[in-house]
Gaussian input, Z-matrix of N, CA and C with variables (Angstrom, degrees):
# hf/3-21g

backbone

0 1
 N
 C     1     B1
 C     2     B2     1     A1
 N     3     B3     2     A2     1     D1
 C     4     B4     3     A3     2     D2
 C     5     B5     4     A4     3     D3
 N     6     B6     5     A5     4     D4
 C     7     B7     6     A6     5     D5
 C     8     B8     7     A7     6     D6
 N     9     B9     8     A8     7     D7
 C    10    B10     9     A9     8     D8
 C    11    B11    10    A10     9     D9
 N    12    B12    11    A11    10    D10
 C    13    B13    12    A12    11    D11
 C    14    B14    13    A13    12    D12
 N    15    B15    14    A14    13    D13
 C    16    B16    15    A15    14    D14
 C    17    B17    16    A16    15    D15
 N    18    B18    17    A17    16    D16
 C    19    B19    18    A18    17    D17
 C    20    B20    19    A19    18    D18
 N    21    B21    20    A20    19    D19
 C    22    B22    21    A21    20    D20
 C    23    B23    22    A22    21    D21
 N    24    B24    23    A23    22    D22
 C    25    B25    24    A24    23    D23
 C    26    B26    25    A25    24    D24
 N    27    B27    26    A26    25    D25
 C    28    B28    27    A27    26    D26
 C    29    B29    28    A28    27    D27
 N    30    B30    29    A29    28    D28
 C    31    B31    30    A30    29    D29
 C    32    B32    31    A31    30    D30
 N    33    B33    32    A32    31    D31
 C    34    B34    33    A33    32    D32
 C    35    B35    34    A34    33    D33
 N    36    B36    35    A35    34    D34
 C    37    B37    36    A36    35    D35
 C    38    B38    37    A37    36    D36
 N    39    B39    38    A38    37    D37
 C    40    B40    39    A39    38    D38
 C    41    B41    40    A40    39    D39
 N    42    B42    41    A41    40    D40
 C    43    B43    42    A42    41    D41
 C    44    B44    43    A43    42    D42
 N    45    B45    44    A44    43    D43
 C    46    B46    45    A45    44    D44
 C    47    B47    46    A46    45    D45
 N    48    B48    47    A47    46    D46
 C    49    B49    48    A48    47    D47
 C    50    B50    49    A49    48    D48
 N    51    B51    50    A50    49    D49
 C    52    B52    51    A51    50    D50
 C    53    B53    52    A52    51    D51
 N    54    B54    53    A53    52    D52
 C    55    B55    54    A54    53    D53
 C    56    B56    55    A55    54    D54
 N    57    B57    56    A56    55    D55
 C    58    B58    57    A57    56    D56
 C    59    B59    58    A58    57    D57
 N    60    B60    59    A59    58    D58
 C    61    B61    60    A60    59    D59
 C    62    B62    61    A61    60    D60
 N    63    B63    62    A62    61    D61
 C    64    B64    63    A63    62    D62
 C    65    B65    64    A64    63    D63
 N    66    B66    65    A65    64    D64
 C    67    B67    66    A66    65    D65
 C    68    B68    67    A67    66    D66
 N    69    B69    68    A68    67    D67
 C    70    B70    69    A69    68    D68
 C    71    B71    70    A70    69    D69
 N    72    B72    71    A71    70    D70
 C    73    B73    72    A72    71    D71
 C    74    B74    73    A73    72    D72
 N    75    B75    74    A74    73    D73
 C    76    B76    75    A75    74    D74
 C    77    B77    76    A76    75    D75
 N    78    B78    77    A77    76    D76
 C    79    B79    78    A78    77    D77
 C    80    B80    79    A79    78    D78
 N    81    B81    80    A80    79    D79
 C    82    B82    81    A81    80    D80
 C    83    B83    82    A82    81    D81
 N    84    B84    83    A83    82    D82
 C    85    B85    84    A84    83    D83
 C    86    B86    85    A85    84    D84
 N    87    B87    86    A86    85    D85
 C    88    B88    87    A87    86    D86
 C    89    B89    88    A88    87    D87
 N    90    B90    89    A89    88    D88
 C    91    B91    90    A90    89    D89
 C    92    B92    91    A91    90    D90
 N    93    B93    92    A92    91    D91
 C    94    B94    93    A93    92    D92
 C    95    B95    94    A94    93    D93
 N    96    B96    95    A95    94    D94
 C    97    B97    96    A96    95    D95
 C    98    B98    97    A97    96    D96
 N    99    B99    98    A98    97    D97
 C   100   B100    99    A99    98    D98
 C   101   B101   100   A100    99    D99
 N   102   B102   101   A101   100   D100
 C   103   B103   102   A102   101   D101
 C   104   B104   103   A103   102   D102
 N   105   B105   104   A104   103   D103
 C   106   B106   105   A105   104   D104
 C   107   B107   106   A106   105   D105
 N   108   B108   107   A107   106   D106
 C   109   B109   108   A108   107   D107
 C   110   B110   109   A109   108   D108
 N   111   B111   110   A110   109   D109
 C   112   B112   111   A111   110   D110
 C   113   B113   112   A112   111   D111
 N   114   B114   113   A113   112   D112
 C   115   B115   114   A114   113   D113
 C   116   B116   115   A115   114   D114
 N   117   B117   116   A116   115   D115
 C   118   B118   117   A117   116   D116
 C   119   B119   118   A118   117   D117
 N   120   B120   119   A119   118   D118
 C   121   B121   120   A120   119   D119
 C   122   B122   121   A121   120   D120
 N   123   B123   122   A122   121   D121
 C   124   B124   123   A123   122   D122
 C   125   B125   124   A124   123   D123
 N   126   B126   125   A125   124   D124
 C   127   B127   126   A126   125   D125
 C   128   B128   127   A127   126   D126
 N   129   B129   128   A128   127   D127
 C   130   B130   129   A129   128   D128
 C   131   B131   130   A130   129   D129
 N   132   B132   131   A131   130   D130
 C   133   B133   132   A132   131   D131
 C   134   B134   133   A133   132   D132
 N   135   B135   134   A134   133   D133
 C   136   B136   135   A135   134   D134
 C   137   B137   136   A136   135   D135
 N   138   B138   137   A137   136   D136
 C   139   B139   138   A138   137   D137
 C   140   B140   139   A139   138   D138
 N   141   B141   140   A140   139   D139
 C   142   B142   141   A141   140   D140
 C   143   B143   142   A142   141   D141
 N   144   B144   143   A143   142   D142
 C   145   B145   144   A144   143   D143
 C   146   B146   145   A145   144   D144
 N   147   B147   146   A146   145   D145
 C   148   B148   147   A147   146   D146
 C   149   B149   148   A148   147   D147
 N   150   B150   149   A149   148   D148
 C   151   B151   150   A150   149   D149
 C   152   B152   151   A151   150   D150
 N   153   B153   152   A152   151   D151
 C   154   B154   153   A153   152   D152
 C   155   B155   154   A154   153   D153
 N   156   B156   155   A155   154   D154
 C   157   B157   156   A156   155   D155
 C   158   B158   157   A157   156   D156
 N   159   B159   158   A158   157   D157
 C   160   B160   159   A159   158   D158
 C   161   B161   160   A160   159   D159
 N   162   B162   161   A161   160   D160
 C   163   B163   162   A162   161   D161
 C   164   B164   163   A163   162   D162
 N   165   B165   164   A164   163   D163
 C   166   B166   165   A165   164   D164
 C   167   B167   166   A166   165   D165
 N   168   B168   167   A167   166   D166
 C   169   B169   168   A168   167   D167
 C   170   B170   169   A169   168   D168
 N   171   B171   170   A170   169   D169
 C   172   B172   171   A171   170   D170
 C   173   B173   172   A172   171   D171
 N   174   B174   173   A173   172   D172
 C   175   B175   174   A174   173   D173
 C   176   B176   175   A175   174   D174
 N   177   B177   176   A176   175   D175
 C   178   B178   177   A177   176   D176
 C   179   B179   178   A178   177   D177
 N   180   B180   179   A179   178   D178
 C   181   B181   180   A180   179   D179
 C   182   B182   181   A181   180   D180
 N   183   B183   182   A182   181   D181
 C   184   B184   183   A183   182   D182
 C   185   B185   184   A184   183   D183
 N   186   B186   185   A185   184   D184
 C   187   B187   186   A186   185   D185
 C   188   B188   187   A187   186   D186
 N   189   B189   188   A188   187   D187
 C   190   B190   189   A189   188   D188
 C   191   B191   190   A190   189   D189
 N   192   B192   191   A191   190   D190
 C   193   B193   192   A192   191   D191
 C   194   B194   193   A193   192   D192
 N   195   B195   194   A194   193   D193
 C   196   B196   195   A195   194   D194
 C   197   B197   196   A196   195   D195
 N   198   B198   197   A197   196   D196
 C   199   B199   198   A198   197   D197
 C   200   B200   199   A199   198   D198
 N   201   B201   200   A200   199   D199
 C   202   B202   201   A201   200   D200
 C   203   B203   202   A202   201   D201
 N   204   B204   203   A203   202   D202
 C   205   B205   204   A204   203   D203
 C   206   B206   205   A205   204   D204
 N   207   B207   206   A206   205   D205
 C   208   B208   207   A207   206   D206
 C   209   B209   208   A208   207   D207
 N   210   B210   209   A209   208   D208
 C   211   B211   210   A210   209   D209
 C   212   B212   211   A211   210   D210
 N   213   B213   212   A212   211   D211
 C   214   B214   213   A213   212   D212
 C   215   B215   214   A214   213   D213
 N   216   B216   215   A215   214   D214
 C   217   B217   216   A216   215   D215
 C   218   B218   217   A217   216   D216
 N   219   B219   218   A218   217   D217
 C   220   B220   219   A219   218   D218
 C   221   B221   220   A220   219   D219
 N   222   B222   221   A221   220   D220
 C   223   B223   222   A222   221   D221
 C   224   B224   223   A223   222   D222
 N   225   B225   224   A224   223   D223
 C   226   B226   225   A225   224   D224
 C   227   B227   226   A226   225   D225
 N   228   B228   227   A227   226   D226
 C   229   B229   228   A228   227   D227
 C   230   B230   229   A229   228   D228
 N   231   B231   230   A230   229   D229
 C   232   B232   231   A231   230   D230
 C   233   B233   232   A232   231   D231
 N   234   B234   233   A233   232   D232
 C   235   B235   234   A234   233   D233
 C   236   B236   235   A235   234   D234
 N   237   B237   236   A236   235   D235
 C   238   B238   237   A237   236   D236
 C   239   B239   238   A238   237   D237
 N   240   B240   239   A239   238   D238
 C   241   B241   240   A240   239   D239
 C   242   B242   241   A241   240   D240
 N   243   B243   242   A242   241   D241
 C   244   B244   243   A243   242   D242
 C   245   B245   244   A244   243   D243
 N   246   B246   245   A245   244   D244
 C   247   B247   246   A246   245   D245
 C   248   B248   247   A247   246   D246
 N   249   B249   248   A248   247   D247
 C   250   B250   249   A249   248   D248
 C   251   B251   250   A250   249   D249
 N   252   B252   251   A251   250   D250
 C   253   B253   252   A252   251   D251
 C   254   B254   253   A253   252   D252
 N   255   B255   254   A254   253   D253
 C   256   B256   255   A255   254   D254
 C   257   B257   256   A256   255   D255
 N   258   B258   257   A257   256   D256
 C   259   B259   258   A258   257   D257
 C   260   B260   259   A259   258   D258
 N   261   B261   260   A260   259   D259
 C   262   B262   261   A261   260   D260
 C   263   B263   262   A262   261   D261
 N   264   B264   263   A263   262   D262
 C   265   B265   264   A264   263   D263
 C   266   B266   265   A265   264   D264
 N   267   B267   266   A266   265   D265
 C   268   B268   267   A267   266   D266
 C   269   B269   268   A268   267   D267
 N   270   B270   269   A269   268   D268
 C   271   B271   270   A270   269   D269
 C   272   B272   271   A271   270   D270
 N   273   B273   272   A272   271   D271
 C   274   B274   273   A273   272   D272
 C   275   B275   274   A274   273   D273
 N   276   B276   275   A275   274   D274
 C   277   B277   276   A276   275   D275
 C   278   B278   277   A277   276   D276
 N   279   B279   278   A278   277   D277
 C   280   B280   279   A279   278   D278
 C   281   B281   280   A280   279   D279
 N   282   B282   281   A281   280   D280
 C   283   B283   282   A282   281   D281
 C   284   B284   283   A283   282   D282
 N   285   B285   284   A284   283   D283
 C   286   B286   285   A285   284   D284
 C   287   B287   286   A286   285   D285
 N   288   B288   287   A287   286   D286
 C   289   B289   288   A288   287   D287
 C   290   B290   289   A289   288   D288
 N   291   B291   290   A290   289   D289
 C   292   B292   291   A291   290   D290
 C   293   B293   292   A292   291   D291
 N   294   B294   293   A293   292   D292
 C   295   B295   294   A294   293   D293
 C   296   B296   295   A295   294   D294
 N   297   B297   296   A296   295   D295
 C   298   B298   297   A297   296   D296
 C   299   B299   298   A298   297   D297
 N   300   B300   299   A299   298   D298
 C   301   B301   300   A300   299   D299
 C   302   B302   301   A301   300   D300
 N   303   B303   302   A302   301   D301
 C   304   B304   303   A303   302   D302
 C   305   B305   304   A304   303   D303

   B1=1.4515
   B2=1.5300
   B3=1.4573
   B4=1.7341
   B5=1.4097
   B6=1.2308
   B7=1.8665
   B8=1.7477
   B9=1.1409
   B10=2.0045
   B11=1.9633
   B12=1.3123
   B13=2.1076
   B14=1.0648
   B15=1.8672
   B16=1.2150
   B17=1.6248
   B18=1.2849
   B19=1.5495
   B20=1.3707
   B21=1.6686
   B22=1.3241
   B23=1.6578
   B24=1.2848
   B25=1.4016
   B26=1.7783
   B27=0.8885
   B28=1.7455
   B29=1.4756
   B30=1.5764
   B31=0.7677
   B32=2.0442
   B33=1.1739
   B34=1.6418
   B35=1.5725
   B36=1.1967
   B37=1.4764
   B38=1.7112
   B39=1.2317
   B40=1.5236
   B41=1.2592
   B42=1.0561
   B43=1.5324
   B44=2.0737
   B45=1.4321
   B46=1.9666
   B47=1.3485
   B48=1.6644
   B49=1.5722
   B50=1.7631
   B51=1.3271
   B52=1.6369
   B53=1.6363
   B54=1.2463
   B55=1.0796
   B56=1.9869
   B57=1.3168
   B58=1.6125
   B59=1.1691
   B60=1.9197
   B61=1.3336
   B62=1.6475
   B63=1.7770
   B64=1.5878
   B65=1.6912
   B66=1.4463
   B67=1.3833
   B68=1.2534
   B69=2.1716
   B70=1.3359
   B71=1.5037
   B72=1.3828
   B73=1.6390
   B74=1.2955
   B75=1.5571
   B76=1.2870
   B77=1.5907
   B78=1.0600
   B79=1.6826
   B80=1.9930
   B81=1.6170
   B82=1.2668
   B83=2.2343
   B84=1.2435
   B85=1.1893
   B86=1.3399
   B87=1.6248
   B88=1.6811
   B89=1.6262
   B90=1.3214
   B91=1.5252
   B92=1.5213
   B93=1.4441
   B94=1.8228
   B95=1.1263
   B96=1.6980
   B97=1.7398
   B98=1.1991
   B99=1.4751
   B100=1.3468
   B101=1.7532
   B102=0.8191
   B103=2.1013
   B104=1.5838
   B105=2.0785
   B106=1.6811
   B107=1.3167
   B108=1.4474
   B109=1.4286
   B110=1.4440
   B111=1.2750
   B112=0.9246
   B113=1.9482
   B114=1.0707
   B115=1.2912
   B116=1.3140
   B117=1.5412
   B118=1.2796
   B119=1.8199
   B120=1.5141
   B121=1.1596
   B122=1.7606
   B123=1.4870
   B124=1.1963
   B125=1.5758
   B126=1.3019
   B127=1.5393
   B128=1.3885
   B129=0.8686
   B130=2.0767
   B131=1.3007
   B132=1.2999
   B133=1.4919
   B134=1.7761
   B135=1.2206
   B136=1.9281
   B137=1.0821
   B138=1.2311
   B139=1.9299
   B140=1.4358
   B141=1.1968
   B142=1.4128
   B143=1.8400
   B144=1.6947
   B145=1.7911
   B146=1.4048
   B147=1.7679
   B148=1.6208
   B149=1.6975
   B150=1.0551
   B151=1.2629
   B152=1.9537
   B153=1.7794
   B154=1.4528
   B155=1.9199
   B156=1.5514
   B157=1.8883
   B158=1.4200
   B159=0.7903
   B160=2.0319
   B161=1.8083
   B162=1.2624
   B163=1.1237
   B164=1.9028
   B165=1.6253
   B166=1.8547
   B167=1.5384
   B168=1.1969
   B169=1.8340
   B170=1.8111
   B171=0.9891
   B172=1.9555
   B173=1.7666
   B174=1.1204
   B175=1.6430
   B176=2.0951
   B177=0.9145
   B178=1.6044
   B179=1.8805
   B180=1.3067
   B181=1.7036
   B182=1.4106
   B183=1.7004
   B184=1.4941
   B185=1.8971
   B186=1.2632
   B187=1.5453
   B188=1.2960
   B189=1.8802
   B190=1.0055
   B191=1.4878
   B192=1.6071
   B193=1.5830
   B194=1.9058
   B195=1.0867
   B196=1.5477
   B197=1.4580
   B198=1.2484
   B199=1.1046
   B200=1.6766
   B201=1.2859
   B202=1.1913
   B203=1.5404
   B204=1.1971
   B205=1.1751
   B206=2.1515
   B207=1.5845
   B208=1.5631
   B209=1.9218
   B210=1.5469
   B211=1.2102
   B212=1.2264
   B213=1.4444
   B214=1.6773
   B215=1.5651
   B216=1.6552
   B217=1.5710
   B218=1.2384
   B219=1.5394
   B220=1.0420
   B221=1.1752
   B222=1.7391
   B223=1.3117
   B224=1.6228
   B225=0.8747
   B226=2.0395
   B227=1.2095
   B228=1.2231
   B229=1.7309
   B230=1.8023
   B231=0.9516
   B232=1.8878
   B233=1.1262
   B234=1.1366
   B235=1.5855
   B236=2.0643
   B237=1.4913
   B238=1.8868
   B239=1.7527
   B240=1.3467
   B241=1.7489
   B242=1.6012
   B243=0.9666
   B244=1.9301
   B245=1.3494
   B246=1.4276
   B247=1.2654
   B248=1.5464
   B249=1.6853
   B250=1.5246
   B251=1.1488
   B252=1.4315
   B253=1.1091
   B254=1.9798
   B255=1.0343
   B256=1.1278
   B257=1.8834
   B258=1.5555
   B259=1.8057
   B260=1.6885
   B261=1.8554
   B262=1.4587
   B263=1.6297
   B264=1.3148
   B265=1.2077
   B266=1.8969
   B267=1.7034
   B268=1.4379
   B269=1.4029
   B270=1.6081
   B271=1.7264
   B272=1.4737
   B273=1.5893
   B274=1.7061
   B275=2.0279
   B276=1.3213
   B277=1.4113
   B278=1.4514
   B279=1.5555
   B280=1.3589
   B281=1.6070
   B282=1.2046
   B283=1.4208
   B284=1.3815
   B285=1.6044
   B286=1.3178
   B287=1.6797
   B288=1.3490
   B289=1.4658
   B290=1.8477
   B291=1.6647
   B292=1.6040
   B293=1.7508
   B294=1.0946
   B295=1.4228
   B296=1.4472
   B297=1.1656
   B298=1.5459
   B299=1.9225
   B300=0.8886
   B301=1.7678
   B302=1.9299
   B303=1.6545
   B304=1.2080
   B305=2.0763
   A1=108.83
   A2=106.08
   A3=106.53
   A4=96.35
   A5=104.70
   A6=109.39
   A7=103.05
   A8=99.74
   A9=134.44
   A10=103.88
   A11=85.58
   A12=100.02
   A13=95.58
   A14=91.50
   A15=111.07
   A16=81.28
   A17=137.16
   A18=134.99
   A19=123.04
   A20=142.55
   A21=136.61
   A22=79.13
   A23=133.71
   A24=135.92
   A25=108.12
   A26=96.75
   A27=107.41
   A28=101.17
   A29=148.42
   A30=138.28
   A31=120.35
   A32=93.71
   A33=93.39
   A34=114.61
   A35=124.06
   A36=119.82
   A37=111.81
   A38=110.28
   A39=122.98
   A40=107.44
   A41=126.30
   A42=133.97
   A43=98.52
   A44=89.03
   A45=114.54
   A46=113.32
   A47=103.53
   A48=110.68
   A49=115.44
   A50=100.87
   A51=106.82
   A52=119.81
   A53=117.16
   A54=140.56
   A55=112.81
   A56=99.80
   A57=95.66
   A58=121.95
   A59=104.42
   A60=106.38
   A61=105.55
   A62=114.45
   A63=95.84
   A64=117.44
   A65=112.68
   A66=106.36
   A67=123.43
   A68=121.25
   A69=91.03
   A70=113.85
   A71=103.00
   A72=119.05
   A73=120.27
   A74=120.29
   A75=118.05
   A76=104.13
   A77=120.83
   A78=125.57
   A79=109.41
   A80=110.80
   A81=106.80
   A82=91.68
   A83=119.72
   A84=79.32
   A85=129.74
   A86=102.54
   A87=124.78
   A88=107.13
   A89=116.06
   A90=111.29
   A91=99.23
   A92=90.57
   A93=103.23
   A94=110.11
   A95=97.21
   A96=114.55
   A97=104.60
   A98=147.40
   A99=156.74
   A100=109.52
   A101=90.88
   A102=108.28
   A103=114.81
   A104=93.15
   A105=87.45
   A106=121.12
   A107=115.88
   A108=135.86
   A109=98.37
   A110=130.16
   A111=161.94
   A112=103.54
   A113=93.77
   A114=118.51
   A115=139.86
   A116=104.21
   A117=146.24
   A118=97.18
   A119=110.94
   A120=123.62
   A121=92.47
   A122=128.09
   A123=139.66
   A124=92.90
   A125=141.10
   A126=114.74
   A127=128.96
   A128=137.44
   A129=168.24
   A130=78.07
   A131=141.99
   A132=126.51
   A133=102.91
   A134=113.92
   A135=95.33
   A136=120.49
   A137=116.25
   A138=138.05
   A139=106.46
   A140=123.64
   A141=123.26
   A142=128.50
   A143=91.43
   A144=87.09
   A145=151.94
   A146=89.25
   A147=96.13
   A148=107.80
   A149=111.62
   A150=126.14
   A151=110.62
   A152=96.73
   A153=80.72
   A154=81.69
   A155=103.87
   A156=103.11
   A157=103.44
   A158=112.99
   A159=131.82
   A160=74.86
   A161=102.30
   A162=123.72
   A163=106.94
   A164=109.16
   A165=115.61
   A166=109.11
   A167=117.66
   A168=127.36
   A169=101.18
   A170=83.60
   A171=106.00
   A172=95.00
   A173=109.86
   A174=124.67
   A175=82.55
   A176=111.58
   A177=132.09
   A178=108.72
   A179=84.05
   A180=119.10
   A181=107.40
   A182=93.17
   A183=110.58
   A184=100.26
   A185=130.65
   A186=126.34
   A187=103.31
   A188=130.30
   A189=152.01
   A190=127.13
   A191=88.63
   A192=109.87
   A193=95.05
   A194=115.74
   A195=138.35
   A196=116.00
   A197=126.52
   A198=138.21
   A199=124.48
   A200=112.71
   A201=113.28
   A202=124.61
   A203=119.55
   A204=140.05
   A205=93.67
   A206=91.18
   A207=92.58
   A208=94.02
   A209=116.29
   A210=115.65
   A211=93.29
   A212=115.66
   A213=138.45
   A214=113.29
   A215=112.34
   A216=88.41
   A217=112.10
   A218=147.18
   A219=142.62
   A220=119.90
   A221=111.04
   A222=103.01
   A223=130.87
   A224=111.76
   A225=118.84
   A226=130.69
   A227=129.35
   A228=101.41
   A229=101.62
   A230=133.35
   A231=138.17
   A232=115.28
   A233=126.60
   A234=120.87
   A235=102.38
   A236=104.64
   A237=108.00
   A238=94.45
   A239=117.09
   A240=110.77
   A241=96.58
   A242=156.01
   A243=133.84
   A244=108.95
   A245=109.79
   A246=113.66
   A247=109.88
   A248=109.32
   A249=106.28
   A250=123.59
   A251=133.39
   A252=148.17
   A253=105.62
   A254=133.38
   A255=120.01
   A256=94.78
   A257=99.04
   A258=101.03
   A259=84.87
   A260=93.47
   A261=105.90
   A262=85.97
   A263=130.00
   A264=157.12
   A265=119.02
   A266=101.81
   A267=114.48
   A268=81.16
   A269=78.67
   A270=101.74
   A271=94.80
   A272=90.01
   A273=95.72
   A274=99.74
   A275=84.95
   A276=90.20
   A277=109.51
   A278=126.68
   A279=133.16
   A280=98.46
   A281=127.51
   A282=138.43
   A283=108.28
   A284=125.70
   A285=138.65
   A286=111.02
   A287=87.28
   A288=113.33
   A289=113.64
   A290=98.46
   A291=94.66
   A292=101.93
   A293=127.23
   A294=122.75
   A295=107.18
   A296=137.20
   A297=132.76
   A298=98.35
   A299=126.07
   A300=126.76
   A301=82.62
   A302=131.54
   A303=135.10
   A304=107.20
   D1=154.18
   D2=-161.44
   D3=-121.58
   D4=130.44
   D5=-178.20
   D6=-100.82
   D7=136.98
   D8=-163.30
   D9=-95.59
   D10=87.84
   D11=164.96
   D12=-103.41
   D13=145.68
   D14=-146.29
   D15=-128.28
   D16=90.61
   D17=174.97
   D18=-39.13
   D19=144.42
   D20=-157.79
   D21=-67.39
   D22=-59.28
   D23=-159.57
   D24=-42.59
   D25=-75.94
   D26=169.49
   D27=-43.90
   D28=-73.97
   D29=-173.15
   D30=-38.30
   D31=-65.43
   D32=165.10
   D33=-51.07
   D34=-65.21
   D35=157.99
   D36=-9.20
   D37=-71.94
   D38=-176.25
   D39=-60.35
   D40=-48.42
   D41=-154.16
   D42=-67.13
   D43=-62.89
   D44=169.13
   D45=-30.76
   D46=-58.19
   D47=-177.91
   D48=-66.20
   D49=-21.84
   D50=-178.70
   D51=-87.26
   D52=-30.55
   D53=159.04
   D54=-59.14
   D55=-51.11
   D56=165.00
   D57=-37.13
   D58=-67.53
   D59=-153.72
   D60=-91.22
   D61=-4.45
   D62=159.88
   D63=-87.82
   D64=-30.95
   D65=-175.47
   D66=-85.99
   D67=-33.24
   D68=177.10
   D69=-110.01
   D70=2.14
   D71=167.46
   D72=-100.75
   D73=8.31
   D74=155.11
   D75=43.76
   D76=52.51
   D77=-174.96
   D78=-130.25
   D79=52.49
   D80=-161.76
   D81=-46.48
   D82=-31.79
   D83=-164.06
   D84=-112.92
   D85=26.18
   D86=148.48
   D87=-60.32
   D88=-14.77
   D89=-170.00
   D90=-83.30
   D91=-43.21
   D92=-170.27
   D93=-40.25
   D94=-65.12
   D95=-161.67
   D96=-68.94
   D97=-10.89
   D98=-173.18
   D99=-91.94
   D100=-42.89
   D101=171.30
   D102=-62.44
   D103=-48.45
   D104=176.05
   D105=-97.32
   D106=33.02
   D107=-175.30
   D108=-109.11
   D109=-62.94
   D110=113.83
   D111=32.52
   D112=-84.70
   D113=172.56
   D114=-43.25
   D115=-60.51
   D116=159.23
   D117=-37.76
   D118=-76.03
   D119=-148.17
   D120=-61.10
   D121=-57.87
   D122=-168.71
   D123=-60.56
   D124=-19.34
   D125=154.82
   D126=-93.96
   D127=19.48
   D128=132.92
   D129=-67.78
   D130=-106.43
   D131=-134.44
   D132=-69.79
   D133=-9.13
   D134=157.85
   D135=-66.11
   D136=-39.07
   D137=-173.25
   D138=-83.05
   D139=-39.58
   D140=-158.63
   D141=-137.82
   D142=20.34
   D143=-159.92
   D144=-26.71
   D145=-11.84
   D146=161.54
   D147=-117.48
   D148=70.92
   D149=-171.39
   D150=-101.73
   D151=-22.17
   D152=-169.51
   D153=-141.35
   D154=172.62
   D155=-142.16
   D156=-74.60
   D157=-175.46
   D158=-150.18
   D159=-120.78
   D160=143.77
   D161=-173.58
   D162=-86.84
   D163=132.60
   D164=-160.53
   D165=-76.86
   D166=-17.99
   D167=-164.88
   D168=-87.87
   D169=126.12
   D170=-169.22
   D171=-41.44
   D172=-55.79
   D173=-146.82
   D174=-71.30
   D175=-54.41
   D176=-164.16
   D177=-47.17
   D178=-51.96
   D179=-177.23
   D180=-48.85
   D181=-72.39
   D182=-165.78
   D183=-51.42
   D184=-23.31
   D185=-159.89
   D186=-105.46
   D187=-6.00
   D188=155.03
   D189=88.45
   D190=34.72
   D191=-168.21
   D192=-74.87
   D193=143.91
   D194=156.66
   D195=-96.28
   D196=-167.18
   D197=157.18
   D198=-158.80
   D199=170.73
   D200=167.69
   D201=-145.81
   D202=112.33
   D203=-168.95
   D204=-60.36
   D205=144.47
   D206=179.30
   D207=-155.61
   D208=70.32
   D209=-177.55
   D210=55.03
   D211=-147.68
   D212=178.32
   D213=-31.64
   D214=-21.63
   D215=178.13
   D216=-145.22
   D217=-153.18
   D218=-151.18
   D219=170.28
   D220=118.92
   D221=174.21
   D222=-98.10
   D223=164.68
   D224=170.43
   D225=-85.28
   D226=83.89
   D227=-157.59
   D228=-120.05
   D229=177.31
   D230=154.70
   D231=-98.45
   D232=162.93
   D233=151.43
   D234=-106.48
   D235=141.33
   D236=162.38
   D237=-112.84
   D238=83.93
   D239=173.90
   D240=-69.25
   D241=-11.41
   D242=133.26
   D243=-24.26
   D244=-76.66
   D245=-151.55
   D246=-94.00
   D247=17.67
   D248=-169.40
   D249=25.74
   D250=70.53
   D251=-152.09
   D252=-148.33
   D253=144.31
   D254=169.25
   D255=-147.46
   D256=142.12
   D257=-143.25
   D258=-136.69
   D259=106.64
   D260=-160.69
   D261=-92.29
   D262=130.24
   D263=-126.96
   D264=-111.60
   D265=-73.51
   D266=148.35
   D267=-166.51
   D268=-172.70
   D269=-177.52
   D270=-124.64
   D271=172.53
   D272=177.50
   D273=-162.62
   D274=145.68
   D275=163.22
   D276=-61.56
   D277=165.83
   D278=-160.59
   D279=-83.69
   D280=-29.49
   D281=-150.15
   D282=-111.82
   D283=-1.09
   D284=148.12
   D285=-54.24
   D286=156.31
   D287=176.73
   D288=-98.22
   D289=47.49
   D290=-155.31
   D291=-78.97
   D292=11.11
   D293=156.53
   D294=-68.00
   D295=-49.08
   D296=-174.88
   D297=-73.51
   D298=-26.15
   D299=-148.56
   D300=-91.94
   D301=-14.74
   D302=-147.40
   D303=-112.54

């Protein structure tokens, strides 16, 4: 089983995006469904770390970033199969330019 770090970067990422959609989108339960998306996915990547697609951009690839699509947003993560570790990266809204932000 593969244990899920969550980088300060990604963490603020997450934290920002949650804060959006409760404070200026007033959407407590875009937060919900985003948490148990969220959630969900980080127990698949204990079980399965290459469970969801390897990221298409040459530069992205080569450093062995994946991703995971979550509706509207998306996270970045690696796999270290040494250290069974899978090293969730940032997040991004879907409609970011998070290849340049990476």
């Amino acid at each position: 089983m593969f244990k899920v770090v969550v980088t300060e970067s990604a963490e603020r990422d997450y934290r920002e995006i949650l804060e959006y959609l409760a404070d200026v989108l007033r959407n407590p339960q875009a937060v919900e469904n985003l948490k148990a998306q969220v959630h969900r996915s980080f127990e698949v990547l204990t079980e399965n770390p290459f469970g969801f697609v390897g990221c298409v951009d040459g530069r992205l690839a080569s450093m062995g970033y994946r991703k995971c699509a979550l509706r509207d947003y998306l996270f970045i993560y690696r796999v270290d199969e040494n250290a069974e570790t899978v090293y969730v990266i940032r997040f991004f809204h879907h409609l970011q330019d998070y290849i340049s932000k990476l």
